[in-house]
N, C-alpha and C positions, 0 to 999 in steps of 0.2 A: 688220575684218581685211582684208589687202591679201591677192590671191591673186598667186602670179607663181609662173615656171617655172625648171626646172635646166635648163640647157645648156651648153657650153664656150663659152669669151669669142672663139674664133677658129671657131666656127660660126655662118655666118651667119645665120641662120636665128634669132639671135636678135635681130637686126635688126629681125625683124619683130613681135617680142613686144607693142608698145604695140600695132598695128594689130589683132591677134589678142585685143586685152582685156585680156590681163598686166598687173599692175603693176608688175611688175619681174623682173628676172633672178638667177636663181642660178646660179653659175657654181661652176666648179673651181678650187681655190687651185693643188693640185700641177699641174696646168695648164699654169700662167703663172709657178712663178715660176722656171724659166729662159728667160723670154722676154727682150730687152731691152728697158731700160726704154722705151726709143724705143717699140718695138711698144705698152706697153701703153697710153700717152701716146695714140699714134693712134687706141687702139681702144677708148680713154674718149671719142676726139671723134665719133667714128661713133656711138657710144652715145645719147652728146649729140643728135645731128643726127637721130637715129631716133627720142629722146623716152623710151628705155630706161632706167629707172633702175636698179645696178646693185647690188642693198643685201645680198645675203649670197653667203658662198662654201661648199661644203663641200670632203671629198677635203681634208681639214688638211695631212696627213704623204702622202709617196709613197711608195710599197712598197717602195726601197730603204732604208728606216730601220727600224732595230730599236728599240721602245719597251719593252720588256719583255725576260726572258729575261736568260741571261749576256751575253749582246752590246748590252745595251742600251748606247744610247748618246744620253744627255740632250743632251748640249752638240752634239753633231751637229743635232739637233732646235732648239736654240737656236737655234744658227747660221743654221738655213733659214729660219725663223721671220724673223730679223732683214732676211734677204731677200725673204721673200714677202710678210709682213704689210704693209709701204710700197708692195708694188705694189698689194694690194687696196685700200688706201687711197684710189690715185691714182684708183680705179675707181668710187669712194663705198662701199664694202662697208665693213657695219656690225657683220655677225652671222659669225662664222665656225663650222665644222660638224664635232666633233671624231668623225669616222664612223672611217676607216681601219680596216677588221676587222682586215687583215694584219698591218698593225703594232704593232697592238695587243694580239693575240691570244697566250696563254699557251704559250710553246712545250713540245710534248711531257715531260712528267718536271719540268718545273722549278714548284715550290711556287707556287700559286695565291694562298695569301696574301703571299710575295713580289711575284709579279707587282703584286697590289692595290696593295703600298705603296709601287710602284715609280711605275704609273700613277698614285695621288695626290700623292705628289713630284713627278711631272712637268706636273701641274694648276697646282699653287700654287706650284714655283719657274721653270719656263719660262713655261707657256701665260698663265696671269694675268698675269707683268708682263709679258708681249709684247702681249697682247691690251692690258691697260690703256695702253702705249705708243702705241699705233696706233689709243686710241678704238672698242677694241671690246668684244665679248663672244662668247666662245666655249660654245657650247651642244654639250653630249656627246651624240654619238647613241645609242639601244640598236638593235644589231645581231641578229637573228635568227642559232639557231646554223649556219644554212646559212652565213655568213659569220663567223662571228666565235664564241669561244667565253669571252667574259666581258664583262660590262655589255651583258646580251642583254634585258633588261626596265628599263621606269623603275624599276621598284622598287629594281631593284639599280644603277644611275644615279642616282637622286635619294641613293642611301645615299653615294654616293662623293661628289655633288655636296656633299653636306652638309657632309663630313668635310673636303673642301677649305677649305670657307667662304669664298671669297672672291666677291667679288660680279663677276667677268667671266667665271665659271665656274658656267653655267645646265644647265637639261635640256632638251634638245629630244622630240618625241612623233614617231615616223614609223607613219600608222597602218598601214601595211603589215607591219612590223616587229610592232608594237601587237596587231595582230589574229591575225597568224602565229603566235607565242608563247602565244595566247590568256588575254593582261591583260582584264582587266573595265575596260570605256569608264568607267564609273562611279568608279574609281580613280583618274581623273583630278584629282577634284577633295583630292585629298592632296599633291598638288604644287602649290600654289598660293604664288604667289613665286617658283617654282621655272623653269617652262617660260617658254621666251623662242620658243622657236619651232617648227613645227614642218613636216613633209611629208606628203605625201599621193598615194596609189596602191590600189587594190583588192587585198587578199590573198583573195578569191574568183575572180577572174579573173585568176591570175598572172600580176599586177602591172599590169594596164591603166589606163590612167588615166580617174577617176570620168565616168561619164556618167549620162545618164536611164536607168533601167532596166536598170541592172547589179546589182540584187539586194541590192547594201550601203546600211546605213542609216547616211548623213551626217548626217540630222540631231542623232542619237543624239550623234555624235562632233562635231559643234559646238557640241551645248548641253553638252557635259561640258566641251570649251573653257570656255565663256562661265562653266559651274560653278566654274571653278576659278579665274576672272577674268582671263584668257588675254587679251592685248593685244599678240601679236605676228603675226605672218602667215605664210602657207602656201603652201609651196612643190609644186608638182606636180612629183613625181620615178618616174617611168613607164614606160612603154612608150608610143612616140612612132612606131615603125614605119608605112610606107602615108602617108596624105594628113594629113602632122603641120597644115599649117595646119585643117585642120578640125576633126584632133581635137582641136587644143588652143582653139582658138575656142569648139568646143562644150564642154568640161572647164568652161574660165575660167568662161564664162555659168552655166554649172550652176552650182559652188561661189557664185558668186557671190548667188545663189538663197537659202545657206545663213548667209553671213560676215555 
């Protein structure tokens, strides 16, 4: 498994991600994609020239789209799509990261099983062929309900990922999320096929990113990976505050310990 880290494409500090051990970066879709295209052309060649590979995005939708609710609005969502997914492209981003709690999330009063078949309509007739257009695959987050209040466990993600069926529409594992909610690690290996990718962050130390002696057991949550025959890579999504080259130098080497 590759480890690499979340940062924005226009912080540089991800510049420095190969020298720090990364193997790549994850970056923000909503981000960049009103950047022009110029900008983001130059800042795949800086990437280039720093050794930065640049292979997944999450942050899919910006917080001003409604995905759910009376306001939804699919074809608004297309449309961005058709703009942002060629930029990540230009980027080499392979994995996109359907997280967005805001815009996802059930608005007050309005039928939950609406919203459901709203959000599976919008799997299998925008995000799939946009994804497939662009050579990717979009892995759903689950959101803990501090942020988000549906598709808050894999369980209830792999149910919607299923119903989609379409194969650029995977499950992502965040074990911060994971452990927050409190899923059994061992559950993992029921989504097998399923997870394409996933994140990682301590839900005992809100939200620090793994080190020696932080009390959580990685190994536990690697070999349930490997259980499930897990062949994607992990992204560290954190808390980065104070001397980020150290901690993320010392993160990388730990995981690395584990993948």
């Amino acid at each position: 498994m590759k480890i690499g880290c979340c940062l924005p494409l226009f912080d540089d500090r991800i510049l420095l991600l190969r020298e720090l051990g990364a193997d790549y970066a994850e970056i923000g879709l909503s981000q960049i994609a009103e950047r022009p295209i110029g900008e983001i052309r130059e800042r795949a060649e800086a990437l280039r020239e720093a050794g930065v590979a640049c292979l997944s995005a999450n942050l899919l939708f910006p917080g001003s789209l409604r995905l759910t609710g009376e306001n939804a609005d699919h074809e608004a969502a297309a449309a961005y799509l058709e703009t942002a997914l060629p930029k990540a492209a230009l980027l080499g981003v392979r994995t996109v990261v359907f997280g967005s709690g805001g815009t996802r999330a059930v608005p007050e009063g309005f039928s939950r099983e609406k919203a459901w078949k709203q959000l599976r309509a919008l799997c299998a007739n925008v995000i799939a062929p946009a994804a497939a257009k662009n050579g990717m695959i979009c892995c759903i987050e689950p959101l803990g309900l501090r942020e988000c209040n549906i598709l808050n466990t894999c369980a209830e993600t792999a149910k919607l990922v299923r119903e989609v069926d379409a194969p650029e529409i995977r499950l992502l594992v965040d074990l911060y999320h994971f452990d927050q909610v409190g899923e059994d690690r061992r559950s993992l290996s029921g989504y097998r096929g399923l997870l394409r990718h996933a994140h990682i962050a301590s839900a005992k130390n809100g939200r620090d990113l793994p080190k020696p002696g932080d009390g959580e057991d990685y190994t536990e949550f690697f070999d349930a990976l490997r259980g499930a025959g897990y062949e994607g890579n992990v992204s560290l999504e954190g808390n980065m505050e104070g001397r980020f080259e150290e901690t993320v130098r010392r993160s990388v080497a730990y995981l690395k310990t584990f993948a």
